[in-house]
C-alpha positions in Angstrom: -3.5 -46.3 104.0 -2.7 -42.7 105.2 0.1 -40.4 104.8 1.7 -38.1 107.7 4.1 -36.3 108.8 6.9 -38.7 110.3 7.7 -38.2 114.2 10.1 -39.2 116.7 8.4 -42.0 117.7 8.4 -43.4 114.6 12.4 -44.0 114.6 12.3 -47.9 115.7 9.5 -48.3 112.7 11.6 -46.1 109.7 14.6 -48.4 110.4 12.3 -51.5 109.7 10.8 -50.0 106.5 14.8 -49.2 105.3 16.4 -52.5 106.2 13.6 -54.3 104.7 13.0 -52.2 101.4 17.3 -52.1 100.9 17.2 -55.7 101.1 14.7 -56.5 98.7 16.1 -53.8 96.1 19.8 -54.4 96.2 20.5 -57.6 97.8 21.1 -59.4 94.6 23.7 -56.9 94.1 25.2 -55.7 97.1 26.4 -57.5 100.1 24.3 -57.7 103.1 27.2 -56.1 105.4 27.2 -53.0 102.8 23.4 -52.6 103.4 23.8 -53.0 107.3 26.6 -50.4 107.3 24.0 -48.3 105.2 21.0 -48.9 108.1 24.0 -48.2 110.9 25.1 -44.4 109.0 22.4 -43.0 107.4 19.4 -44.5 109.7 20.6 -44.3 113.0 18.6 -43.7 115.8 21.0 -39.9 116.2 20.5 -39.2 112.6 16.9 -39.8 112.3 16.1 -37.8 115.3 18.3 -34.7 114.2 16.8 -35.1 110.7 12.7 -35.5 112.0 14.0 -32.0 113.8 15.1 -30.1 111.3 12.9 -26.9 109.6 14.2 -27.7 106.1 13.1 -31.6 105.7 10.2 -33.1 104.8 9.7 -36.3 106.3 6.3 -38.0 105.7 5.1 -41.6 106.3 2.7 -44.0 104.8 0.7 -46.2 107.2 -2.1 -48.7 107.7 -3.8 -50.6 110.4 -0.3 -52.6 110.8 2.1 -49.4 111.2 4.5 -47.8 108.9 4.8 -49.4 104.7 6.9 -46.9 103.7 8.7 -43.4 104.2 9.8 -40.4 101.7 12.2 -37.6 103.0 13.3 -34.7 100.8 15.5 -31.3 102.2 15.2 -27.9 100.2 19.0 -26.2 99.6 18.7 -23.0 98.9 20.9 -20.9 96.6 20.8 -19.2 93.1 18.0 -21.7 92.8 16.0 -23.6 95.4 16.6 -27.6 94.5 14.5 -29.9 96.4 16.5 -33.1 97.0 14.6 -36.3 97.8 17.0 -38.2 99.8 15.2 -40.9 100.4 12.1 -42.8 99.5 11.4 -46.4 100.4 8.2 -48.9 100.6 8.5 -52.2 102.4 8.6 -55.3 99.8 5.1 -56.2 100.8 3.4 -53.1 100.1 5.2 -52.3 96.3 3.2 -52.1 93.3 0.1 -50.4 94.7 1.4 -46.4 94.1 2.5 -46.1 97.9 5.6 -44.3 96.3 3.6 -42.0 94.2 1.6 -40.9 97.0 5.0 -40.3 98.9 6.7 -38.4 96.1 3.5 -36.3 95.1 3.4 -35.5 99.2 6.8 -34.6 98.8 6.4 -32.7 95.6 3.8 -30.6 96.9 5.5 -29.9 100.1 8.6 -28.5 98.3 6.7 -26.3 95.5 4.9 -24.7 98.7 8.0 -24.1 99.9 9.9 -22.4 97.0 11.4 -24.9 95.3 12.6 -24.4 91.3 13.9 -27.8 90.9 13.6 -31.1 92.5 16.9 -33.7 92.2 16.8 -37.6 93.3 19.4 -40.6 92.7 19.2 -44.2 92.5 22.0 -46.6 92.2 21.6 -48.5 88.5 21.1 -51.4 90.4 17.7 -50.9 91.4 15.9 -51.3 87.7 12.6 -50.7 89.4 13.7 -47.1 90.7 14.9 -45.8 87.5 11.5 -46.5 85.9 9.7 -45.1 88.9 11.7 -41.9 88.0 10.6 -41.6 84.6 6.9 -42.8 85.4 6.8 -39.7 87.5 8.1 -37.0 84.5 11.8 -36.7 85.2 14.7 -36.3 83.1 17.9 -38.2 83.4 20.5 -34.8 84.4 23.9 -37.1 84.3 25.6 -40.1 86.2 27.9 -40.2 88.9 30.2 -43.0 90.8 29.6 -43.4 94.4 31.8 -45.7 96.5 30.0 -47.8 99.4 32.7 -49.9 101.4 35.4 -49.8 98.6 33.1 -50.9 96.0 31.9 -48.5 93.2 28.5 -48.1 91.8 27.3 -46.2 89.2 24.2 -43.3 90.6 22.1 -41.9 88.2 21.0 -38.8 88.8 16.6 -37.3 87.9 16.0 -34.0 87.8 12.5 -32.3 87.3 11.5 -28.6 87.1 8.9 -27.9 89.0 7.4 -24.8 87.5 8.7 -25.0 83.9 8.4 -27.5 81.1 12.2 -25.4 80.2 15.0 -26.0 81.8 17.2 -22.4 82.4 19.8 -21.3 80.4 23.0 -22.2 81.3 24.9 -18.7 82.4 28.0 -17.1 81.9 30.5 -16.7 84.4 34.4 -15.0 84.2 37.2 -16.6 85.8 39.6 -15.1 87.5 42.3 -15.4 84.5 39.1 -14.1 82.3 37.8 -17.5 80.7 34.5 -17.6 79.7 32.6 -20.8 81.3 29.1 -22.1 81.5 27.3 -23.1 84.4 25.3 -26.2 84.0 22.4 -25.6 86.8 20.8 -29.3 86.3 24.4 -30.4 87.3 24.7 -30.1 90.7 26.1 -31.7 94.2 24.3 -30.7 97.7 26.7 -28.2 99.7 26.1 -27.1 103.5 25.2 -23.4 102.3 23.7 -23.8 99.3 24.4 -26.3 95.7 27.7 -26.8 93.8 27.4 -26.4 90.5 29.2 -27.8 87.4 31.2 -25.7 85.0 32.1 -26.4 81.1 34.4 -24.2 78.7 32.0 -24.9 76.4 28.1 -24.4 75.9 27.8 -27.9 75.2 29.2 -29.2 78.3 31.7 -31.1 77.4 34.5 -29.7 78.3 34.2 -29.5 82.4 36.5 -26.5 84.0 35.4 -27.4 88.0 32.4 -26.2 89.8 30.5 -23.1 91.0 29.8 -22.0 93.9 26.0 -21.1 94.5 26.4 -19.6 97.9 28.6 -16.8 96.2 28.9 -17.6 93.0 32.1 -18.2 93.3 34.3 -20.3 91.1 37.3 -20.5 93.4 35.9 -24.4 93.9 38.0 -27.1 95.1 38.0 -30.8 95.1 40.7 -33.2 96.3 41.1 -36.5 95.5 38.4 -37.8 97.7 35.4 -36.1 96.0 35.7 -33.4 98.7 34.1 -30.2 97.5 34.6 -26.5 99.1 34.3 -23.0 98.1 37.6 -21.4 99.3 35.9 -18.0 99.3 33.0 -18.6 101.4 33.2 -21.8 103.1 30.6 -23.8 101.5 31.4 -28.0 101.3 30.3 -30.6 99.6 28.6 -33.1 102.1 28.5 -36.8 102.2 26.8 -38.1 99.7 23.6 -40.3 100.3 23.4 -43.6 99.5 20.1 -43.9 97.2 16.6 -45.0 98.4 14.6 -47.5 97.1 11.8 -45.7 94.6 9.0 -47.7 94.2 
């Protein structure tokens, strides 16, 4: 088995992998027109070629004599950290249990520390048992929970988070609002934004008490979010983009 950098040419092959790997982790759950929809938005043919051409991602694939077993892609946002987010990492049902997914996410890992980043952030859907274990196998922390809503039915997201540098996790920081409240900024909170992360905000240093978000394009607190989950800084621009439907770790 060897790993590589994914390709163009391997679009036909990812879908495979994705529809295969989504079936075999969620299909006791979820219905198999939610994980077709899934296939349809987040691996089209479009996407896959505008995300295998983008500078930022990391795209790597795992293969043996038979063609493509598995696929890990990560995406560094930076801000007033760098946060490397793996967005997806899946391994066909036939090739699970032999460390393919380690290999991805070390490939990943490395990839993103060469590249600057402080911190790197994943998800997984509490569904897939096996992917929250993979998590903490691999040395990360839970950093919260989150709702997502795939075709009008909610699931609960857990969200990893792992420093990368740094057995510590930073302080969270001061910032004044406008109507001069203290609040805290919680950086192993955060949401992906098209400039750079959200970030969440407490009254408290305990974070308990959430005030909204920050802005870490700007560092701006003049955040807002509608009733949709639709994030943007009203300063500087920055939005909140669509969020991911979890890969399968394994």
């Amino acid at each position: 088995m060897d790993i590589r950098d994914a390709t163009i040419e391997d679009i036909e092959e990812i879908r495979d992998v994705a529809r295969e790997s989504l079936a075999a982790s969620y299909g006791h759950a979820i219905d198999d027109k939610v994980i077709d929809a899934a296939i349809e938005e987040w691996y089209s043919k479009d996407a896959l070629k505008e995300t295998l051409t983008t500078d930022d991602a990391v795209f790597v694939l795992a293969v043996d004599d038979g063609g493509p077993i598995g696929f890990a892609q990560s995406e560094l946002i930076t801000g007033r950290e760098a946060i490397g987010y793996i967005d997806w990492l899946h391994v066909g049902p036939d090739h699970r249990g032999v460390g393919i997914g380690s290999q991805l996410l070390s490939r990943l890992r490395q990839a993103l520390m060469n590249a600057g980043a402080d911190r790197l952030e994943g998800r997984v859907l509490t569904e897939n048992e096996t992917g929250l274990g993979f998590y903490k196998d691999q040395g990360f922390s839970v950093a919260g929970k989150r709702t997502v809503t795939i075709r009008d039915e909610t699931f609960t997201e857990r969200v990893y988070s792992l420093f990368v540098d740094s057995t510590e996790e930073p302080a969270a920081n001061k910032q004044q609002t406008e109507a001069g409240e203290t609040v805290y900024i919680a950086y192993d909170e955060t949401v992906r934004g098209s400039e750079a992360p959200f970030f969440a905000a407490y009254f408290d240093e305990d974070h308990e008490d959430r005030y909204g978000w920050f802005c870490g394009a700007d560092e701006s607190l003049d955040v807002a979010m509608d009733t949709m989950e639709r994030i943007e800084c009203t300063a500087c621009g920055n939005q909140r983009r669509p969020v991911r439907w979890d890969a399968a770790y394994l």
